[in-house]
C-alpha positions, 0 to 999 in steps of 0.5 A: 104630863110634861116629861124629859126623856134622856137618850143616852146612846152615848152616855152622859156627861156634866157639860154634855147635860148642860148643853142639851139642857140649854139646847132645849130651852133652858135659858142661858142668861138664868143659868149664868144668874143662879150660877153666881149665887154660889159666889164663885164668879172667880174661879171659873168662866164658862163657855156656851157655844154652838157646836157640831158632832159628825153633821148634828149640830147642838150646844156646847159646854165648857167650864174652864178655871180661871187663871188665878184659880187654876194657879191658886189650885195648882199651888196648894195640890203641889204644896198641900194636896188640898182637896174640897169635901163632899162637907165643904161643897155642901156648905158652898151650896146651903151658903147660897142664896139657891132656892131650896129645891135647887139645893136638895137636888144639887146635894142629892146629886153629890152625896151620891157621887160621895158615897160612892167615892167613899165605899170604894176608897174606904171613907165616910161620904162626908170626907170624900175629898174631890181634887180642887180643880175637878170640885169646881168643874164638878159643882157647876155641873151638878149645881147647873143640872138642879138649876136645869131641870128645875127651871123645864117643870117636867113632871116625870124624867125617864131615860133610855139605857145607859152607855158606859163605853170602854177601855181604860181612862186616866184619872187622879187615882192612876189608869182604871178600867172603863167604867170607872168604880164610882161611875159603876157604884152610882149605876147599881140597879139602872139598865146600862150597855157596854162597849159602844166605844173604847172610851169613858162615854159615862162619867161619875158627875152624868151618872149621879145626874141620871141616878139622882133625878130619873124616874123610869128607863124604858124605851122612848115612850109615846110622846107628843115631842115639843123641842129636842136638845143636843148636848155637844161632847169634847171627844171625837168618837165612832159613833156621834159623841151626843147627849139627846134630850126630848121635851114634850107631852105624854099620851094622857092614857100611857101605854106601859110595857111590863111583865106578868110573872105566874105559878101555880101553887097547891102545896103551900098554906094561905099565910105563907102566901100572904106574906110572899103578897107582902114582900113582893109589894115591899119589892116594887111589884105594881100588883099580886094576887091569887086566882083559886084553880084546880091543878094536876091530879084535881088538887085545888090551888091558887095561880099567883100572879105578879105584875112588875116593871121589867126593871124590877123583874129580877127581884120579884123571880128571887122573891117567888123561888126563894119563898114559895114551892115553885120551881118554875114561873111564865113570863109574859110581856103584858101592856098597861093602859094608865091615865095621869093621876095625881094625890091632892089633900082636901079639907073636910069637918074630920081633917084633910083626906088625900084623894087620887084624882084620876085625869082624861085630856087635862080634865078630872074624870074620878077620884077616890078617897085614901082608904086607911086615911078615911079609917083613921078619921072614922075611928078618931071622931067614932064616926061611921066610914060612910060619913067621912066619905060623903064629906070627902064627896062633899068637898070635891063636889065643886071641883069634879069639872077642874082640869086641876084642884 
């Protein structure tokens, strides 16, 4: 499986994610081409160099206004304070001749940073104003990124935990607190570190690029490395100001950190423990379930067991202690062993069924047709279960040797 890892020893920025993009195999010459389908070619030039922090050497982005635009720009903040909304960066975008995954990217990206602006300062996402010159910069960051990262066909972007800095930094609002407001809203729920340097490592524009686009935060996995890339920073900090990124092929059989949380429960009657079952798979648990036990005293009982992301760890405590009798749960760092799956729709005589195809070394070893979609079928044809089966086995019956369906 073709995945993009992000080390964020050192936070990330918009330009600092530009240039390790492009430092990785990105072209330069295609980004520049999607780039002007935005028709704003005038306001800003941008710079593509080599670079170098502290002996690693890598690429450097810099999006500067141009002369006219930022005399435009000046004008009306002096005169109007003219600000674009998140509504007219929007219409920018879908007014583009952007491909359509490369404009829901691009706007899932900004609506974040939207919301989060809005929820501090009080206002709807949509009228979220961005300072003039900082839309620009902020538009090519974001818009370059979607383009990016379409253009590596990663299948799976994971990141390491995110660096915020510290300290104080200036901005339109006066000086803040690093990390800033919005940079922290836009992090709720990712892993992130404190402190590393006494300056804004993170900004809103990275923060968005890394919420809106990562699948999974763990440490670097086992990975077959094919490039890395190195996005140069401005600053000059303690530590290498550095955004790395690694392109390559994750181990067929991933091997996944994550937790098993147990109790033991002989006090609490079956239903209540089949809706805890419910709300801890609404609550991104991978598996739970009950082995029956004897507990103290000969009482029979039932040991609940639940596996869950270290990510999601937290809520799935919450969960058992504030739903069932325990006062007390085993932790247990477990390893699991997963082959790449994928969900593909097949045709049969009673409609398409997904199927997860289950895959070893680029070919399909199993597959396995989606239960609640072959009963659905069953009961609109008044057919019996076995038979949508055997049409399912049927159709995949040429494509048990492909390495892809």
């Amino acid at each position: 499986m073709r995945v993009l890892y992000y080390d964020c020893l050192s936070g990330i920025s918009g330009d600092m994610n530009l240039g390790a993009l492009l430092d990785v195999g990105v072209e330069e010459a295609y980004l520049r081409q999607e780039l002007s389908k935005l028709s704003l070619d005038s306001a800003f030039e941008l710079v593509i160099q080599k670079a170098s922090k502290m002996g690693i050497g890598g690429t450097k982005v810099t999006v500067k206004l141009t002369p006219q635009w930022h005399i435009h720009a000046h004008h009306h903040e002096h005169h109007h304070h003219e600000h674009r909304t998140f509504k007219s960066i929007e219409a920018i975008i879908n007014n583009s001749t952007l491909s359509p995954s490369i404009k829901e990217r691009s706007l899932k990206m900004f609506w974040m940073v939207a919301m989060a602006e809005g929820k501090i300062h009080g206002k709807e996402p949509q009228e979220v104003g961005f300072h003039e010159v900082g839309a620009v910069d902020s538009i090519v960051d974001i818009v370059g990124a979607a383009i990016c990262l379409e253009a590596l066909h990663v299948k799976k972007i994971m990141a390491s935990k995110i660096e915020l800095g510290g300290g104080f930094v200036q901005c339109a609002h006066g000086t803040l607190p690093v990390p800033a407001p919005a940079t922290l809203e836009i992090l709720k729920n990712v892993p992130v570190t404190l402190g590393r340097v006494a300056f804004e490592t993170t900004t809103p524009t990275g923060a968005a690029i890394i919420k809106a686009n990562v699948d999974v935060y763990e440490k670097m996995p086992s990975l077959l490395i094919e490039k890395i890339g190195y996005g140069i920073g401005h600053k000059d900090f303690s530590i290498p100001n550095v955004l790395r990124v690694f392109l390559g092929e994750e181990e067929e059989a991933a091997l996944l950190e994550e937790v098993v949380l147990e109790t033991n429960i002989d006090d609490m009657s079956p239903e209540i423990l089949a809706y805890v079952q419910e709300k801890l798979f609404e609550a991104g648990a991978k598996d739970v379930y009950t082995t029956a036990i004897t507990t103290k005293k000969n009482r029979l009982g039932v040991k609940l067991s639940v596996l869950v992301s270290q990510q999601k760890e937290a809520k799935a405590m919450e969960i058992i202690f504030a739903e069932t009798s325990s006062i007390g749960l085993r932790r247990s760092l477990v390893h699991k062993i997963m082959l790449e799956r994928e969900m593909k729709r097949v045709g049969t005589p009673f409609g398409e069924i997904s199927v997860k195809c289950v895959f070893l070394q680029g070919k399909m070893l199993k597959y396995k047709a989606e239960y609640e979609e072959c009963k659905q079928a069953a009961l609109k044809h008044n057919v019996p279960i076995l038979k949508i089966y055997e049409s399912v086995t049927m159709a995949m019956k040429d494509k048990k040797d492909d390495s892809k369906i």
